[in-house]
NUMAR-426192 format. One line per field, with one value per residue: residue number from 1; x, y negated, z negated of N, C-alpha, C, O in turn; chain. Coordinates in nm, 3 decimals, decimal comma. Each point is the difference from the previous one (the first is absolute). Last residue first. Example, Ala and Ser with C-alpha at 12.3 -4.5 7.8 and 13.67 -1.06 7.14 Angstrom:
<nodes>
pos: c(2:1)
n.px: c(1,285:-0,022)
n.py: c(0,225:0,683)
n.pz: c(-0,708:0,024)
ca.px: c(0,082:-0,089)
ca.py: c(-0,119:-0,119)
ca.pz: c(-0,006:0,000)
c.px: c(-0,077:0,090)
c.py: c(-0,109:-0,120)
c.pz: c(-0,073:0,000)
o.px: c(0,051:0,104)
o.py: c(-0,111:0,002)
o.pz: c(-0,017:-0,066)
unit: c(A:A)
</nodes>
This chain:
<nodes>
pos: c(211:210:209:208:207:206:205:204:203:202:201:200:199:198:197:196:195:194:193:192:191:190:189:188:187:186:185:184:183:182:181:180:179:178:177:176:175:174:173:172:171:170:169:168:167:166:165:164:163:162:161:160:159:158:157:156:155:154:153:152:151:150:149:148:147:146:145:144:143:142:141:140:139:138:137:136:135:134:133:132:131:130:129:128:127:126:125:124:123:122:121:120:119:118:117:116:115:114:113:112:111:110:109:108:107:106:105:104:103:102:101:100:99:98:97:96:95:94:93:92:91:90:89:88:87:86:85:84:83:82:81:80:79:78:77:76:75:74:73:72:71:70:69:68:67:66:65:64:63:62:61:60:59:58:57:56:55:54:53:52:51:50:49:48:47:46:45:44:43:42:41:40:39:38:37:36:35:34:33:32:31:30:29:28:27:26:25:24:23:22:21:20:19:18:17:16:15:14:13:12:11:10:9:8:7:6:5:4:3:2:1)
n.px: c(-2,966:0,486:0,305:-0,010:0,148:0,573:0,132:-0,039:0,313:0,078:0,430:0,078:0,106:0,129:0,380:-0,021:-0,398:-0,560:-0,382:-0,232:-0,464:-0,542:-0,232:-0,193:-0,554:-0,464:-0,150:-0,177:0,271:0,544:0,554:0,540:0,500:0,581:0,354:0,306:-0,016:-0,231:-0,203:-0,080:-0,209:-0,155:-0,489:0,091:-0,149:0,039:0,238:0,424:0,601:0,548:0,470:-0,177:-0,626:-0,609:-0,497:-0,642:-0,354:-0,344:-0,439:-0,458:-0,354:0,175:0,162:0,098:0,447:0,555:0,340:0,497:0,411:0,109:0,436:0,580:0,430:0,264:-0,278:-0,372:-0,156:0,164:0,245:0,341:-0,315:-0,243:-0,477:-0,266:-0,446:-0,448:-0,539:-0,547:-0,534:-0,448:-0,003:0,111:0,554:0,267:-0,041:0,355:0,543:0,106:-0,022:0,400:0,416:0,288:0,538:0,438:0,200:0,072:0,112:-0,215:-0,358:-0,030:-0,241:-0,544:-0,113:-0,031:-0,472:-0,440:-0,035:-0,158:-0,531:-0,107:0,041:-0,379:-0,359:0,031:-0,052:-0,471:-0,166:0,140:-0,285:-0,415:-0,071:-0,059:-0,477:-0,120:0,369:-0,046:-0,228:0,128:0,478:0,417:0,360:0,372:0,454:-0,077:0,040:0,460:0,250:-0,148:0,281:0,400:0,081:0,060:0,326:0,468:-0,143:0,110:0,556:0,132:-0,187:0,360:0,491:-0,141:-0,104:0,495:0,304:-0,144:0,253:0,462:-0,050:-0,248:-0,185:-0,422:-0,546:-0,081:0,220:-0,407:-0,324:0,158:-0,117:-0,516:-0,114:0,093:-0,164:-0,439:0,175:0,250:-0,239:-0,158:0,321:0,090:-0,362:-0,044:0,258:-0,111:-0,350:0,124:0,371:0,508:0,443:0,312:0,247:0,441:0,465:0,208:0,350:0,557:0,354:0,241:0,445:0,564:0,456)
n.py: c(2,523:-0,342:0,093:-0,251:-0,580:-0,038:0,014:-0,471:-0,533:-0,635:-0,502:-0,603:-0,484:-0,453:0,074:-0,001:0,307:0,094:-0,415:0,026:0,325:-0,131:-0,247:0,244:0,251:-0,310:-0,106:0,425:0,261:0,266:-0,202:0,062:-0,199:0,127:-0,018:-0,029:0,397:0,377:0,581:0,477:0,425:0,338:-0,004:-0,001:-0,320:-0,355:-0,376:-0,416:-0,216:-0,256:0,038:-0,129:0,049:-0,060:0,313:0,076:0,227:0,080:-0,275:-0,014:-0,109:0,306:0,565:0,482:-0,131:0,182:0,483:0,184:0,388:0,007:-0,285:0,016:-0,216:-0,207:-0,592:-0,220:-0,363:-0,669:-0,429:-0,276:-0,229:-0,139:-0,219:-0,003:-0,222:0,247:-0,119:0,277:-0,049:-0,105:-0,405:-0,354:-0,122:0,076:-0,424:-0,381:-0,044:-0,152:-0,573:-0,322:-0,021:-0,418:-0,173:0,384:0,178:0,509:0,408:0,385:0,403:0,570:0,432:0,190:0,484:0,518:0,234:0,379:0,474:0,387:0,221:0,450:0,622:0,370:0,303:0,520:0,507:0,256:0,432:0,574:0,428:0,256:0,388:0,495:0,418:0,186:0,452:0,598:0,373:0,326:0,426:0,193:-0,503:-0,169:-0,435:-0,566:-0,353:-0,260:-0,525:-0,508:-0,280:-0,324:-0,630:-0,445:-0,268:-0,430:-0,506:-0,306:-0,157:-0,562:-0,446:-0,211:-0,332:-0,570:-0,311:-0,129:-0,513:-0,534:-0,192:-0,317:-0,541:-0,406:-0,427:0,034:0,073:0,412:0,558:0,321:0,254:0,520:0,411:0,209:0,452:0,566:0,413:0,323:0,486:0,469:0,468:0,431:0,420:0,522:0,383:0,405:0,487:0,533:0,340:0,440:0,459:0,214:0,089:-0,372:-0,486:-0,079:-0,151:-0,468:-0,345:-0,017:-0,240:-0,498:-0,087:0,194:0,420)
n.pz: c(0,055:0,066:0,413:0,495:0,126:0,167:0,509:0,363:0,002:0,073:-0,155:-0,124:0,098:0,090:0,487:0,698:0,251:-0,210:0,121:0,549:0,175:-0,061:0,404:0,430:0,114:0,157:0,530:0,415:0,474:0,076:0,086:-0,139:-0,432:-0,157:-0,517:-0,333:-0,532:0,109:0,041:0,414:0,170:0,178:0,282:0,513:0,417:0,359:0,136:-0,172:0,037:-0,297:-0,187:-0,579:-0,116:0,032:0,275:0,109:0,043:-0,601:-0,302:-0,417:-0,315:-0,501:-0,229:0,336:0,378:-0,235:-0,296:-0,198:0,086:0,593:0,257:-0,274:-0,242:-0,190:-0,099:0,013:-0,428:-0,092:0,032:0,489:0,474:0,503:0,367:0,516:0,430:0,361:0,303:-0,088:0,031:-0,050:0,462:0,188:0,107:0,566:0,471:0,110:0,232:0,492:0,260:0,200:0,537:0,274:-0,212:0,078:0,655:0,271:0,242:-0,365:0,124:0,166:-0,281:0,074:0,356:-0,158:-0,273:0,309:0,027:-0,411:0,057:0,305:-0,136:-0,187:0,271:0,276:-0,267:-0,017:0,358:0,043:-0,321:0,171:0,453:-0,050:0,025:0,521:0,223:-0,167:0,279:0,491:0,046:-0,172:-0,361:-0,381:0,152:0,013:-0,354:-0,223:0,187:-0,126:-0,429:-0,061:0,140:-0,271:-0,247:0,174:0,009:-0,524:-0,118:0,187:-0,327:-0,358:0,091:0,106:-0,492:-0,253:0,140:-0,279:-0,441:-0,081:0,069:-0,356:-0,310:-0,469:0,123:0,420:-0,043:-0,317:0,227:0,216:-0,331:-0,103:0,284:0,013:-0,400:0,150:0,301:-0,175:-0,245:0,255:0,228:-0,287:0,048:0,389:0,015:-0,222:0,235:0,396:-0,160:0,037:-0,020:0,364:-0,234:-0,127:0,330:0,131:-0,305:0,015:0,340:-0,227:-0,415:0,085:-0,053)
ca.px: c(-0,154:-0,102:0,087:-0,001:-0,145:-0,053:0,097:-0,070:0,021:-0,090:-0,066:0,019:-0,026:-0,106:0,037:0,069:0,163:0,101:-0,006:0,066:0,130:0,052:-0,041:0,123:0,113:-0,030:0,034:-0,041:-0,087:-0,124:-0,158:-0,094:-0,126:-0,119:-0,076:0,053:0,026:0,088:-0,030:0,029:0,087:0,118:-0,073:-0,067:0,087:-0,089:-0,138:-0,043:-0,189:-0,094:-0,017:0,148:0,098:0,161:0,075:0,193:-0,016:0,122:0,034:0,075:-0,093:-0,050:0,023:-0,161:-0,146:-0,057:-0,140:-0,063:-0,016:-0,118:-0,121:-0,023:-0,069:0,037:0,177:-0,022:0,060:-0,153:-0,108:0,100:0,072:0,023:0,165:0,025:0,156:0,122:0,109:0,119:0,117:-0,044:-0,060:-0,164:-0,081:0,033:-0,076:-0,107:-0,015:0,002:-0,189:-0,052:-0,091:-0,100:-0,093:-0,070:0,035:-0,053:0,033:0,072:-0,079:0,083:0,087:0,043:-0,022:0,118:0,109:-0,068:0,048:0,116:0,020:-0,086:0,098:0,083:-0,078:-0,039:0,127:0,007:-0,109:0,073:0,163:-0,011:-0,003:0,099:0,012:-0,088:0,032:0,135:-0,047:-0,097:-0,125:-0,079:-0,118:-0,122:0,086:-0,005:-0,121:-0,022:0,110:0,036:-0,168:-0,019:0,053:-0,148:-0,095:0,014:-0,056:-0,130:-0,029:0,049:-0,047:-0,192:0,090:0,002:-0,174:-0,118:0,066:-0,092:-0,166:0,021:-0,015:0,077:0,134:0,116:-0,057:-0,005:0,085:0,072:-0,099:-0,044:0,106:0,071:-0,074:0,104:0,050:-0,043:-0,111:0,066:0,083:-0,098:-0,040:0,142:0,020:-0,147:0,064:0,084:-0,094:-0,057:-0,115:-0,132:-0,035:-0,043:-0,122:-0,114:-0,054:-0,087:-0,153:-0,086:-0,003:-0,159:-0,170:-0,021:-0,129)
ca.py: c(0,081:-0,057:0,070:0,178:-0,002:-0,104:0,067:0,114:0,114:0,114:0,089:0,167:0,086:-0,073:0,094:-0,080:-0,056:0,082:0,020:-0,129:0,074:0,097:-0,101:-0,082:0,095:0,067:-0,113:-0,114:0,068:-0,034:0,079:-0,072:0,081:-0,092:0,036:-0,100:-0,174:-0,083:-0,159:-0,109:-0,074:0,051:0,018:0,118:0,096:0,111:-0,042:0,158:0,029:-0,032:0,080:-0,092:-0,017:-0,015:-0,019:-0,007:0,038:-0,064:0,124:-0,043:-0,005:-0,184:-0,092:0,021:-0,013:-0,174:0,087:-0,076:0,022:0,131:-0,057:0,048:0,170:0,141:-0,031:0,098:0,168:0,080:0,027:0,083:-0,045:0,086:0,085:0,011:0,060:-0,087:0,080:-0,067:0,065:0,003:0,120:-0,027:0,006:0,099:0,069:-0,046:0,033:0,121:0,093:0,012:0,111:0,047:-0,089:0,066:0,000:-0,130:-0,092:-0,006:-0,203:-0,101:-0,041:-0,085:-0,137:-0,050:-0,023:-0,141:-0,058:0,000:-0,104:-0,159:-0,051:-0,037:-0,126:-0,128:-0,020:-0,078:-0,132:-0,106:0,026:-0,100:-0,151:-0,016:-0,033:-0,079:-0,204:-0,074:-0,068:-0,136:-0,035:0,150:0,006:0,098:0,146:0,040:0,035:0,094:0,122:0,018:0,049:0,135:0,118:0,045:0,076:0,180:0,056:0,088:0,173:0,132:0,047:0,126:0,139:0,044:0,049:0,099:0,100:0,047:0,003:0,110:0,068:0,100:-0,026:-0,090:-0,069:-0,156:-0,053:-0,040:-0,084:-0,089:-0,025:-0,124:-0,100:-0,095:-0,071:-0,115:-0,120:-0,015:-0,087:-0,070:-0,054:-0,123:-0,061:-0,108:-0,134:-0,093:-0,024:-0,107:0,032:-0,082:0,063:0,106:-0,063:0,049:0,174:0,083:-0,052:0,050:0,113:-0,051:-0,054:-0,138:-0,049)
ca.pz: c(0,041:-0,133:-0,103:-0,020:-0,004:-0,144:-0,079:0,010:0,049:-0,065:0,094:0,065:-0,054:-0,099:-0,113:-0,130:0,076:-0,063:-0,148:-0,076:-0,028:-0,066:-0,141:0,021:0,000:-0,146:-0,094:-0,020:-0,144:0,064:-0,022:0,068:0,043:0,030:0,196:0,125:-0,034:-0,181:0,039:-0,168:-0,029:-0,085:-0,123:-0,059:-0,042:-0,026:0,057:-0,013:-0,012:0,055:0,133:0,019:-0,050:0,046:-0,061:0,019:0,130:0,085:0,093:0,151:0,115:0,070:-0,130:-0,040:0,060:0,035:0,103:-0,069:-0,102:-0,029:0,058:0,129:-0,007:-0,063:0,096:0,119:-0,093:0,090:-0,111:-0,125:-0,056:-0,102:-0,044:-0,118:-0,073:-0,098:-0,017:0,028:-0,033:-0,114:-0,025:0,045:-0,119:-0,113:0,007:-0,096:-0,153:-0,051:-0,058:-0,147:-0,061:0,111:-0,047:-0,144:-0,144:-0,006:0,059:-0,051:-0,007:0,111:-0,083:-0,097:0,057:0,107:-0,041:-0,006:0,095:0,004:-0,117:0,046:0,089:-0,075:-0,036:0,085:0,006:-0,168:-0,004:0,105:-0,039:-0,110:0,042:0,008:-0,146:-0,022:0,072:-0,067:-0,160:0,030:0,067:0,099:0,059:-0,097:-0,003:0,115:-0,003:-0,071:0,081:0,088:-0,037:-0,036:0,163:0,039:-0,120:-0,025:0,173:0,095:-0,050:0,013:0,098:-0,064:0,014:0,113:0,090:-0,106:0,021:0,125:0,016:-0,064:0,109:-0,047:0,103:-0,038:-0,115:0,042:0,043:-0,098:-0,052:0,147:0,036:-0,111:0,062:0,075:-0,029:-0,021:0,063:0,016:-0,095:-0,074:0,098:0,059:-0,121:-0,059:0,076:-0,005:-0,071:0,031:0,071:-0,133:-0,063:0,090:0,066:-0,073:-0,056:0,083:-0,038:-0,099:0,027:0,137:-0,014:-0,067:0,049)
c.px: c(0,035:-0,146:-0,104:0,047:-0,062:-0,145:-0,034:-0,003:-0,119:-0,005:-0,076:-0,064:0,078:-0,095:-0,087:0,061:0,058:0,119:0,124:0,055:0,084:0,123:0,055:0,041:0,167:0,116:0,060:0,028:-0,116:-0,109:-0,055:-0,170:-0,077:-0,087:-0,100:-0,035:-0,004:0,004:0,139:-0,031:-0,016:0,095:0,117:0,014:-0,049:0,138:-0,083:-0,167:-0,073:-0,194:-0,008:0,039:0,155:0,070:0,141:0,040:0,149:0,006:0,190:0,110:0,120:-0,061:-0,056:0,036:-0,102:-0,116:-0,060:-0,127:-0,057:-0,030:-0,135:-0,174:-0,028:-0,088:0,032:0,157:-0,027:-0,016:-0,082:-0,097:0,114:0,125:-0,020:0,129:0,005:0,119:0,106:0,072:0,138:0,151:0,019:-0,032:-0,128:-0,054:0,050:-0,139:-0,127:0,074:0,045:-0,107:-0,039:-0,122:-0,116:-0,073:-0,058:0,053:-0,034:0,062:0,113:-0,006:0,102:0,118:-0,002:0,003:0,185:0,118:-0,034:0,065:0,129:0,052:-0,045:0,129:0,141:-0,026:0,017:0,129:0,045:-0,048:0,039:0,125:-0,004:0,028:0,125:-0,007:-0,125:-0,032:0,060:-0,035:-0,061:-0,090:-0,012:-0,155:-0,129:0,076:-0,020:-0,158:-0,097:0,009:-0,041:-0,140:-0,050:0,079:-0,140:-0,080:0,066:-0,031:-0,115:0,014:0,042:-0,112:-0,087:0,098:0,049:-0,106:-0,066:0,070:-0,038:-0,115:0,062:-0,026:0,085:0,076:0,171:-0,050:-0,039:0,131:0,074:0,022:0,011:0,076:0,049:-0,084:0,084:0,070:-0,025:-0,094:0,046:0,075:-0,117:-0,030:0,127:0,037:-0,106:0,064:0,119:-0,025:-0,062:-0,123:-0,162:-0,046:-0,007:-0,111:-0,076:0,000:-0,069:-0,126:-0,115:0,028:-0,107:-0,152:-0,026)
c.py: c(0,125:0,075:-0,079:0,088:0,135:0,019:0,027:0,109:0,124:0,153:0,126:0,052:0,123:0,101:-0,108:0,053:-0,087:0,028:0,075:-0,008:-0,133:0,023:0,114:-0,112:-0,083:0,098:0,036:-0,093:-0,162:0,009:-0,041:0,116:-0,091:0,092:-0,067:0,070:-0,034:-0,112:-0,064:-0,112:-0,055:-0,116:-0,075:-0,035:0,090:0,113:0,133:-0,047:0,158:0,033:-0,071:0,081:-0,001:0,010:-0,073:-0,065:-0,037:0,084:-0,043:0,150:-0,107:-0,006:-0,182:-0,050:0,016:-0,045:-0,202:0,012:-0,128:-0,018:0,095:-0,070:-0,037:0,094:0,178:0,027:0,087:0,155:0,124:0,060:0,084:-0,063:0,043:-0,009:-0,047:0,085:-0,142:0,060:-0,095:0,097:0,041:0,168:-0,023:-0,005:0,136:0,131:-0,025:0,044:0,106:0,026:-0,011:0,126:0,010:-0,189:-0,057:-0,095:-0,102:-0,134:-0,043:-0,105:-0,064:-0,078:-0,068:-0,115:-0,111:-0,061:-0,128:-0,105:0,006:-0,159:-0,175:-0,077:-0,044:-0,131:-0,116:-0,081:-0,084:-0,145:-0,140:-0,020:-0,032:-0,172:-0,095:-0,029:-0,097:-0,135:-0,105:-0,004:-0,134:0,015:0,140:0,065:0,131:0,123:0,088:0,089:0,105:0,147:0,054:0,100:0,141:0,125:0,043:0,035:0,103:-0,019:0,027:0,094:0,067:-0,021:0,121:0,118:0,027:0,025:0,168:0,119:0,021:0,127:0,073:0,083:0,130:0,000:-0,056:-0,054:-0,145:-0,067:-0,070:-0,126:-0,066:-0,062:-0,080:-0,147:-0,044:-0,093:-0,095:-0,191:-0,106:-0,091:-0,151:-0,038:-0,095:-0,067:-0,101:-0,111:-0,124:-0,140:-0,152:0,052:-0,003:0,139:0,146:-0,027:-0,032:0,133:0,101:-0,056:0,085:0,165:0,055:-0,052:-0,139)
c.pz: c(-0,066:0,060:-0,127:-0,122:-0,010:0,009:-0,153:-0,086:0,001:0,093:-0,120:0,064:-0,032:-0,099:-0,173:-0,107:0,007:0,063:-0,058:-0,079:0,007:0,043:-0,112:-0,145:0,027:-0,015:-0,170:-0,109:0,021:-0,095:0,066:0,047:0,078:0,079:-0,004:0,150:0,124:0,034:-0,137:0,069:-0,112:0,022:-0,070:-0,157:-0,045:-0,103:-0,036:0,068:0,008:-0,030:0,148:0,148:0,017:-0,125:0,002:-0,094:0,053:0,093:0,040:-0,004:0,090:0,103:0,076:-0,118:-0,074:0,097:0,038:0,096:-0,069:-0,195:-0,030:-0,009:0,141:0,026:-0,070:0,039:0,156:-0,062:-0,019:-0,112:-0,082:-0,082:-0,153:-0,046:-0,120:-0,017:-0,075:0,029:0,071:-0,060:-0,124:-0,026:-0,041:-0,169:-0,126:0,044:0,008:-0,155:0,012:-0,045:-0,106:-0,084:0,097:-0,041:-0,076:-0,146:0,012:0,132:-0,100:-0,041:0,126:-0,051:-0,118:0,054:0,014:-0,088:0,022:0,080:0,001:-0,098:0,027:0,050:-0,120:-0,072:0,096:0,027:-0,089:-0,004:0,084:-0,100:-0,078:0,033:-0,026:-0,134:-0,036:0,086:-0,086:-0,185:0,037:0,040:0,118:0,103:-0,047:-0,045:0,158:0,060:-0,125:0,055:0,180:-0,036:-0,092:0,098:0,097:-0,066:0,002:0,116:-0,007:-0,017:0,078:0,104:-0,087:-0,008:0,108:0,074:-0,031:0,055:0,154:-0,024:-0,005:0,157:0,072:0,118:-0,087:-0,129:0,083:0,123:-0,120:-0,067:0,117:0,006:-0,131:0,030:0,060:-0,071:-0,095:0,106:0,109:-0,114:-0,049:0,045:0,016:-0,098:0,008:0,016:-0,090:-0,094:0,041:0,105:-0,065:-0,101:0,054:0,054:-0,113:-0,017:0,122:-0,002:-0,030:0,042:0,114:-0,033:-0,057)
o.px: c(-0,079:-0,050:-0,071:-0,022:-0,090:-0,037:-0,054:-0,101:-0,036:-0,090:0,034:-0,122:0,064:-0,034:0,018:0,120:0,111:0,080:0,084:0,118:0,114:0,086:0,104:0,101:0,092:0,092:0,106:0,029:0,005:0,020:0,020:-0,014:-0,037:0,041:-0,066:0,034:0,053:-0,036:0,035:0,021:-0,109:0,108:0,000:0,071:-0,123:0,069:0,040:-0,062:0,031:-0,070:0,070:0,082:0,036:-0,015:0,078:-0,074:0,047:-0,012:0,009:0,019:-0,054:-0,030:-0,041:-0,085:-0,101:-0,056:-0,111:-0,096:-0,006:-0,113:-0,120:-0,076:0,019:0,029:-0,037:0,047:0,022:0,111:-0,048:0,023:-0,015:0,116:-0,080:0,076:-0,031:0,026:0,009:0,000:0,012:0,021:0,066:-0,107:-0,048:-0,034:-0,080:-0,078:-0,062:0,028:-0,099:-0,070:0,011:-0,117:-0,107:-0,065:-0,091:0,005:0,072:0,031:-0,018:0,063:0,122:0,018:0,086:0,106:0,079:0,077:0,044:0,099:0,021:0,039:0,053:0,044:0,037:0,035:0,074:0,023:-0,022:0,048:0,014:0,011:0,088:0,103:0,011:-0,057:0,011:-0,043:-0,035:-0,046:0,065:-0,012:0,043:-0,064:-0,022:-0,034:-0,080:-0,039:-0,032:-0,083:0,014:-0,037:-0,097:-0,041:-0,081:0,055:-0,053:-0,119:-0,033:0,027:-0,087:-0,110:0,012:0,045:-0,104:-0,046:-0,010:-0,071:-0,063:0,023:0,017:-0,106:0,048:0,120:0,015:-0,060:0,086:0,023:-0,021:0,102:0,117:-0,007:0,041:0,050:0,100:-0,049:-0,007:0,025:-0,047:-0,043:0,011:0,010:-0,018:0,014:0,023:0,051:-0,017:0,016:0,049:0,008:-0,075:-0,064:-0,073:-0,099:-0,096:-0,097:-0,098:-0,089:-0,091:-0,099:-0,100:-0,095:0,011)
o.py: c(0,094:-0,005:0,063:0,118:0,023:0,076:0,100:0,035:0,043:0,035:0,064:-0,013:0,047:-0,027:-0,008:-0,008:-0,002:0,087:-0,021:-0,034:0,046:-0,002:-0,038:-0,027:0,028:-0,035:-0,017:0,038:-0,082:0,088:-0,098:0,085:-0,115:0,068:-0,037:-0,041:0,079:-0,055:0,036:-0,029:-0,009:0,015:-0,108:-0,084:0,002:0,093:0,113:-0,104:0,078:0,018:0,017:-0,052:-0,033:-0,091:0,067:-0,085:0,029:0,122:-0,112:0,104:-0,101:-0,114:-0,100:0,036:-0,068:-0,109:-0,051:-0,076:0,007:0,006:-0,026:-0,028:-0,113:0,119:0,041:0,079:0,121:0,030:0,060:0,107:0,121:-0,013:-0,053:0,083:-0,116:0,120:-0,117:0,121:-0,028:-0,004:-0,059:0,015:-0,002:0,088:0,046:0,041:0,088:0,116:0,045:-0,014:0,106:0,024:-0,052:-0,011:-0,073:0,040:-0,084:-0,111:-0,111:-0,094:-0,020:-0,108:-0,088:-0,062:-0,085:-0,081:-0,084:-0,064:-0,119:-0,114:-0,109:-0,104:-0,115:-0,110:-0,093:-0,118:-0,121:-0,101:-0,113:-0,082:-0,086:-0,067:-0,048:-0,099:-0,120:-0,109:-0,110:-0,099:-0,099:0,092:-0,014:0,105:0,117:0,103:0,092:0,117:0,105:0,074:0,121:0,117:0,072:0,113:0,092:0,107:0,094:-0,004:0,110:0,085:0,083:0,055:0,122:0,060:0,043:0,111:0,089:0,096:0,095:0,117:0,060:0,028:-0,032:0,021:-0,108:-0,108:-0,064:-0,118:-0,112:-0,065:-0,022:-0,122:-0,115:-0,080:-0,055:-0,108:-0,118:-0,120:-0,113:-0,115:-0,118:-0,102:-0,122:-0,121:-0,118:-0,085:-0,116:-0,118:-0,109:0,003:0,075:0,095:0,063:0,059:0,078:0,073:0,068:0,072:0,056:0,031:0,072:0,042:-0,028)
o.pz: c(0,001:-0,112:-0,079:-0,028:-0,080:-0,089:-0,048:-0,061:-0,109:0,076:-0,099:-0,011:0,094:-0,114:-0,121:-0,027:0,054:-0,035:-0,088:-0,008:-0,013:-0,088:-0,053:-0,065:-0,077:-0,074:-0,059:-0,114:0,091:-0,084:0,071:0,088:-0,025:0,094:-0,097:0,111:0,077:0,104:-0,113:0,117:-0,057:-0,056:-0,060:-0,056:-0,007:0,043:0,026:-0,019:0,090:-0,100:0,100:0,075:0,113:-0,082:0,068:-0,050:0,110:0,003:0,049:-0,061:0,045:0,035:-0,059:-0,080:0,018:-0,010:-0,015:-0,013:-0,123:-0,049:-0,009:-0,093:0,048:-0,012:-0,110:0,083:0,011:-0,045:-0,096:-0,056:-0,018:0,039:-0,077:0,049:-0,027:0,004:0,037:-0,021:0,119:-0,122:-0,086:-0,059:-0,114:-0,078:-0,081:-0,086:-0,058:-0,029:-0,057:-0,100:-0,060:0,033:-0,033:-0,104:0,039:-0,116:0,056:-0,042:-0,049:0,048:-0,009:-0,055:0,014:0,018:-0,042:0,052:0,079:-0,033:-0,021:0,025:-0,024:-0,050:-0,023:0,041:-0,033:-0,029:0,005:0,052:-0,046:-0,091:0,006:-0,006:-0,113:-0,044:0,022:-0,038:-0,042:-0,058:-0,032:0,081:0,114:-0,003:0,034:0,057:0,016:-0,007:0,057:0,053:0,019:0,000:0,028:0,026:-0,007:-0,026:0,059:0,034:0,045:0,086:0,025:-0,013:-0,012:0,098:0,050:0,027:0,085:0,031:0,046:0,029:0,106:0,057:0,108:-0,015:-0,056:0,011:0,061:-0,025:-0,045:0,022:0,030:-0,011:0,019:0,079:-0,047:-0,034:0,034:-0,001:0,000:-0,009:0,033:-0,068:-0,013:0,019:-0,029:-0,073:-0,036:0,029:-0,030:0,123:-0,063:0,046:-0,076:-0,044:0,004:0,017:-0,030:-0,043:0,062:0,066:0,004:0,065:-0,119)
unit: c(A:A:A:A:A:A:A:A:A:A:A:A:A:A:A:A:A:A:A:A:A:A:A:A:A:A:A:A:A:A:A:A:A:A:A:A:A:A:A:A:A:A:A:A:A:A:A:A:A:A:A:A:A:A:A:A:A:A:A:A:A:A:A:A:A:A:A:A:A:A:A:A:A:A:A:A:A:A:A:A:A:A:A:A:A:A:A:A:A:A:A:A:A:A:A:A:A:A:A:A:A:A:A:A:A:A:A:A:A:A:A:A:A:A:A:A:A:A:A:A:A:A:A:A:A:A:A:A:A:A:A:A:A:A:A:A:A:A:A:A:A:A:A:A:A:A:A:A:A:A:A:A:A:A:A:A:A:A:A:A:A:A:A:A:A:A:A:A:A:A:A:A:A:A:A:A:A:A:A:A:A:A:A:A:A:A:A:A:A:A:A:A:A:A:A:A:A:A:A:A:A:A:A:A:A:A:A:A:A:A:A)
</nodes>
């Protein structure tokens, strides 16, 4: 069984409430990644948004196929809109997404306002690299818990691999990947710090254990 197999049997396994929730991550970190692939060029990036647009329009089909399978009265189907409603709206953004990241055809001295409108808002999107120094270099994305240690978020990643998009917890970050976040000014400003390796990372872990 290959990837795109397995991902749909578990999709056909997953309750509603589930796929809402993928679906809801999954929306909102295909609009960064929009925003991140005209901000460096990368159509590698745009390739990404149009292949996570494609899986939540499977997400909405299955939601979809689930609800109609569930629905036995004028009730279910009325409790049932506000299901279809979310998954719609979510798809939507997906697809907006998608137009974004056309203006990749336009070329890049034709478009210079779209860094500047990006940093005009109050949440950025940047690229980080990770120094030899850094103590984040070696541990997993879950175990320096880096969203609720700096308030940004990684929405991809490039290492000696290649690009990882929206990674899991459990990937290792090391020497020389380059992060590309979302967060505000301030938070980015922190994790600088510590992917220089100007600061030690202040492990969760450690902090628990001295309490």
């Amino acid at each position: 069984m290959n990837d795109d197999e397995h991902s749909h049997s578990n999709r056909m396994e997953a309750t509603v409430r589930e796929l809402l929730t993928e679906m809801k991550d999954a929306s909102e970190a295909i609009v960064d990644l929009a925003y991140a692939s005209l901000m460096y060029n990368s159509r590698d990036m745009a390739d990404k948004v149009h292949e996570m647009d494609d899986d939540i329009d499977n997400m909405k089909f299955e939601i979809r196929t689930k609800v109609i399978m569930a629905g036995r009265s004028k009730e279910d189907a009325r409790d049932m809109t506000g299901v279809l409603q979310v998954a719609s709206a979510a798809d939507r953004i997906s697809e907006a997404a998608g137009e974004i990241v056309k203006l990749l055809d336009v070329p890049k001295e034709e478009r210079p306002f779209i860094n500047e409108i990006i940093n005009e808002s109050d949440e950025k999107i940047m690229m980080i690299r990770i120094s030899r120094r850094s103590d984040m270099a070696g541990n997993t994305i879950d175990q320096l818990a880096v969203e609720a240690s700096t308030g940004t978020k990684i929405i991809a990643m490039k290492n000696r691999y290649g690009w990882i998009y929206n990674p899991d917890g459990d990937v290792k970050i090391r020497a020389g990947d380059d992060l590309i976040v979302n967060g505000s000014q301030d938070g980015f400003n922190r994790l600088k710090k510590f992917a220089s390796g100007d600061c030690p990372w202040e492990f969760p872990e450690a902090e628990s254990e001295e309490e």
